[in-house]
C-alpha positions as CSV (number, residue, x, y, z in Angstrom):
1,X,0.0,0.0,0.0
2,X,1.0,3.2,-0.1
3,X,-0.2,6.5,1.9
4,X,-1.0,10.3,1.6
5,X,-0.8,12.8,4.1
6,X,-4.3,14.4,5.2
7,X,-2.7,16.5,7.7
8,X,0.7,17.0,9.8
9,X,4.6,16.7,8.8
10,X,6.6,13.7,8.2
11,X,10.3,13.2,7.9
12,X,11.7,10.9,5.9
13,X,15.4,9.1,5.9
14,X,17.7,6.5,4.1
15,X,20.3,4.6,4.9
16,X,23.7,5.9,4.3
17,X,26.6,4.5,2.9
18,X,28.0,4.2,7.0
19,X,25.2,2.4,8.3
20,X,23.9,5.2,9.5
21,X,20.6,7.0,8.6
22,X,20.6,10.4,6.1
23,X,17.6,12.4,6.2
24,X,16.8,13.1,2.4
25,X,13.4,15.4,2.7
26,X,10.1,15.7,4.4
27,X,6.3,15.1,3.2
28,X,3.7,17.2,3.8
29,X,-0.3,16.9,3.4
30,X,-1.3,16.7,-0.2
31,X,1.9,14.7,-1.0
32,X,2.2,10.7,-0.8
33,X,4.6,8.0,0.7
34,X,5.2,4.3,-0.2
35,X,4.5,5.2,-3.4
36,X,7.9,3.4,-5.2
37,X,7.2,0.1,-3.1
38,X,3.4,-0.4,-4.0
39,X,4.4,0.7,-7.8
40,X,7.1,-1.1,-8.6
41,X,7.2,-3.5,-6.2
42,X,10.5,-2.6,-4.6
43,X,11.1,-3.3,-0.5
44,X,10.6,-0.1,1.3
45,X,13.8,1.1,2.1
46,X,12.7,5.2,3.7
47,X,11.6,5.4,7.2
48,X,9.2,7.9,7.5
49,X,8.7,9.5,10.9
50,X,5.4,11.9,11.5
51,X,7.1,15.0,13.4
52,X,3.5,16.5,14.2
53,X,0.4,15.0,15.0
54,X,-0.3,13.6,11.3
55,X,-3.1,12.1,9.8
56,X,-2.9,9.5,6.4
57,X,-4.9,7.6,4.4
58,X,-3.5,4.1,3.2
59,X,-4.4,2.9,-1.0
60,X,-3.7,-0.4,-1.0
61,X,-2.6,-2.3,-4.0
62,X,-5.4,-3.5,-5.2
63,X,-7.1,-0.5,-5.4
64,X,-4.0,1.8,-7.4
65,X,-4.3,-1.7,-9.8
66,X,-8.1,-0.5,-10.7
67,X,-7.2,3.1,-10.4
68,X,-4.5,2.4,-13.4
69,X,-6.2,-0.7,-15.2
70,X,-9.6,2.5,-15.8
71,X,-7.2,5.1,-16.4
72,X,-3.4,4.6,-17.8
73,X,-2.7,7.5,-17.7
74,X,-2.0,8.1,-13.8
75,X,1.1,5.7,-14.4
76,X,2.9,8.8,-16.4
77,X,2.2,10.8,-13.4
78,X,3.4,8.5,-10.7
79,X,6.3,7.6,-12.9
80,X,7.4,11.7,-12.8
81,X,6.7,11.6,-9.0
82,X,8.5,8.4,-8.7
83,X,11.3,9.6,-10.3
84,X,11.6,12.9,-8.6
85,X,11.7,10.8,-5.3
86,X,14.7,8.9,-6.5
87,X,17.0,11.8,-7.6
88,X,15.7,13.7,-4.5
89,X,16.8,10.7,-2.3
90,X,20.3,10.5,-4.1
91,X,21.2,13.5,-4.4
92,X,21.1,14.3,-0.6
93,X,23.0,11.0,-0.6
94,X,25.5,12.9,-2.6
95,X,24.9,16.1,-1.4
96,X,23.4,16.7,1.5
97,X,22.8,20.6,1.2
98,X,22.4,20.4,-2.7
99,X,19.4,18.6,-4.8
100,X,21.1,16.9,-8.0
101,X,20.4,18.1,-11.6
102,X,16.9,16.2,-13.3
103,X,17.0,14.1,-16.1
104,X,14.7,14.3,-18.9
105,X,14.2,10.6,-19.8
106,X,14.0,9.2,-15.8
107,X,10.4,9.6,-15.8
108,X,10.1,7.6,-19.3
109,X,12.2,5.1,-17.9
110,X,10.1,4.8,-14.4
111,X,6.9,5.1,-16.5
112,X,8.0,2.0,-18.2
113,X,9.2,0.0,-15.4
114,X,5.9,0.7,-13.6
115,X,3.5,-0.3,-16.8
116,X,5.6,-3.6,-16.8
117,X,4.6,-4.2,-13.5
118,X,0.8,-3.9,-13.7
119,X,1.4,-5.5,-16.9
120,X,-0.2,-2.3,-19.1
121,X,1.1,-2.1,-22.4
C-alpha cells in the first residue's frame, strides 16, 4: 500500500553509505509516501517519521491496480513523482545541502518499469 498525508509533517530518511541514517526530505499533506514500493514492487527502504500530529490515508494495491487498469494514464504521473523521489533521495546522498540536476528521460524510464509491472502495455 502506499499512503497520503491528510494532515501534519513527516520526515523521511535513508540509509547511508556508513550504516547510518541520512535524512533526504520531508512530506507534507497533499503529497504521498510508499508510493515506489506499491508501484514497482520494490522493498521499502525510507523510514518515515510523523514530526506532528499527522493524519494519512492508506491505497492499497489492489485499489491503485483499478485506479491504473480504468485510467493509464495516472502511471505517467506516478512515474514523474516516482522519479523525482529517486533523484531527491540521491542527491542528498551525494549532497546533503544540494538537490542533484533532473534528467529528462528518468520519468520515461520509471513510467516504463511501472507499466511492466501492472502488466499495461
Amino acid at each position: 500500500s502506499m499512503f497520503v498525508v491528510v494532515e501534519g509533517r513527516l520526515d523521511v530518511s535513508v540509509p547511508d553509505a556508513r550504516g547510518g541514517q541520512q535524512a533526504v526530505g520531508r512530506i507534507w499533506p497533499g503529497e504521498v509516501f510508499g508510493e515506489m514500493s506499491v508501484f514497482l514492487g520494490a522493498p521499502r527502504k525510507a523510514t518515515v517519521v510523523a514530526t506532528w500530529t499527522t493524519m494519512v490515508l492508506e491505497i492499497s494495491k489492489s485499489t491503485i491496480e483499478k485506479m491504473i487498469l480504468s485510467n493509464p494514464a495516472l502511471v505517467r504521473s506516478f512515474a514523474t513523482v516516482i522519479e523525482k523521489r529517486l533523484m531527491q533521495n540521491e542527491a542528498a546522498l551525494a549532497h546533503p545541502k544540494t538537490k542533484g540536476p533532473k534528467e529528462e528521460s528518468g520519468s520515461q524510464t520509471m513510467f516504463k518499469r511501472i507499466a511492466a509491472f501492472f502488466g499495461i502495455s
